[in-house]
N, C-alpha and C positions, 0 to 999 in steps of 0.2 A: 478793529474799527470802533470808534466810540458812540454808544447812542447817543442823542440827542433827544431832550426832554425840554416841552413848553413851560415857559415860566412867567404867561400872560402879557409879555410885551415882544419876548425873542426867543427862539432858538441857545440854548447853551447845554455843553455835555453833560452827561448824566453822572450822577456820582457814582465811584466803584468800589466807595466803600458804604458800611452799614453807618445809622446817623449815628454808631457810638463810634464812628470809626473801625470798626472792628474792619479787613478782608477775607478775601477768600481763602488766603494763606491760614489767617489767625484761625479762622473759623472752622482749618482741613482741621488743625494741628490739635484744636482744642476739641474736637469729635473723634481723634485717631483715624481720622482717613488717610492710610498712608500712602495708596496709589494719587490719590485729589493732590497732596502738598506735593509730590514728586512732580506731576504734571503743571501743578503751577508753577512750580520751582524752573522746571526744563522749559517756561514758557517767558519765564524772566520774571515773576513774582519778586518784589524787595522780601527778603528774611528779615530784614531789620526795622519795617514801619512798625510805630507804636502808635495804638489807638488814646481816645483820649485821657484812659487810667494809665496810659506810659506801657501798659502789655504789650510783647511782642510775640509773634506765634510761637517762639523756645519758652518763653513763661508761661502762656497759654496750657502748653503742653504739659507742662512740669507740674503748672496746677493740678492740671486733669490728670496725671498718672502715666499719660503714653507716651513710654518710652522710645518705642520703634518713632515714634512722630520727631521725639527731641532727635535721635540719632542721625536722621535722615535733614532736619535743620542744623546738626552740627558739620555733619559732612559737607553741608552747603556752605557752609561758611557762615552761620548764625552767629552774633556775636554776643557773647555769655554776660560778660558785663554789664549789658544793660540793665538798667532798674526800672522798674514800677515804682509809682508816686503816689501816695495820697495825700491828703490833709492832716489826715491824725498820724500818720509813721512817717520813719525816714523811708528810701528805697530799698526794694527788695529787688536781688538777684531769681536768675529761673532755679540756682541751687538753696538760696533760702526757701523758696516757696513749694520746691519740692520738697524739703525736710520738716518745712512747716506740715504739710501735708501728709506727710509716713510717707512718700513712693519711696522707697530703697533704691526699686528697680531705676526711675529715672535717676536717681543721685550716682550710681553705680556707671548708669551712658555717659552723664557729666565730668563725673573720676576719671573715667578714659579717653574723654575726649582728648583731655589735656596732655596725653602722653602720644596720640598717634593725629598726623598730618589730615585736613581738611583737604575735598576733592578739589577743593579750591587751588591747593596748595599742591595740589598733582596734576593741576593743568599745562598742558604745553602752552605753546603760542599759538598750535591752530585750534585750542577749543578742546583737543582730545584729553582723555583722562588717562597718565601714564603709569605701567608698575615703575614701584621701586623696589630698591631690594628689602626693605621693609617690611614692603605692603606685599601681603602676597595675593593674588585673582580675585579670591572669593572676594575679599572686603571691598575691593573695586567695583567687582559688578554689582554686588548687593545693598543697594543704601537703603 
């Protein structure tokens, strides 16, 4: 349900994100709270809003070094492509800015992403998360 906040003439919803735009997603992912982004994730959180520097909570992450955070937005189906903007550079992917950064570790969850299926992409049609012969349990239950 949405709060609602006075704005001296009426009633209108309250915003839900920070004034940089930043959310609650950006904000698990880029603190490494990896229980927070999961719950938001299983709550319908978008993976893919970007605040008003173009960040999305996988760049966030990538910034900060937390790997478990990227991995758990890639399983969600975060999409890698996206860039960050500013005025003075072109875009930055979350694997630029992880190497800009030294994380190995997040570049290494990045490298893998690319080779093994998003849960996205092991959903049935009723919502469930299926094995494949691929994937075997653990990567399933674990994100």
């Amino acid at each position: 349900m949405a709060k609602w906040k006075w704005r001296g003439c009426c009633w209108t919803p309250a915003p839900t994100r920070h004034r940089d735009g930043l959310t609650a997603l950006m904000l698990a992912a880029a603190n490494g709270h990896v229980e927070v982004a999961r719950l938001l994730l299983n709550a319908g959180a978008d993976k893919d809003l970007q605040d008003k520097k173009g960040s999305t909570a996988l760049i966030l992450a990538a910034q900060q070094g937390h790997a478990e955070a990227a991995r758990l937005l890639l399983q969600a189906g975060a999409d890698k492509a996206l860039e960050r903007f500013n005025l003075m550079r072109k875009g930055r992917t979350a694997w630029e800015i992880a190497k800009r950064h030294g994380h190995q570790d997040v570049l290494e969850v990045l490298r893998s992403s690319q080779e093994s299926p998003t849960l996205h992409d092991l959903q049935s049609k009723d919502g469930t998360a299926q094995q494949t012969a691929a994937e075997p349990d653990e990567k399933i239950t674990r994100l």
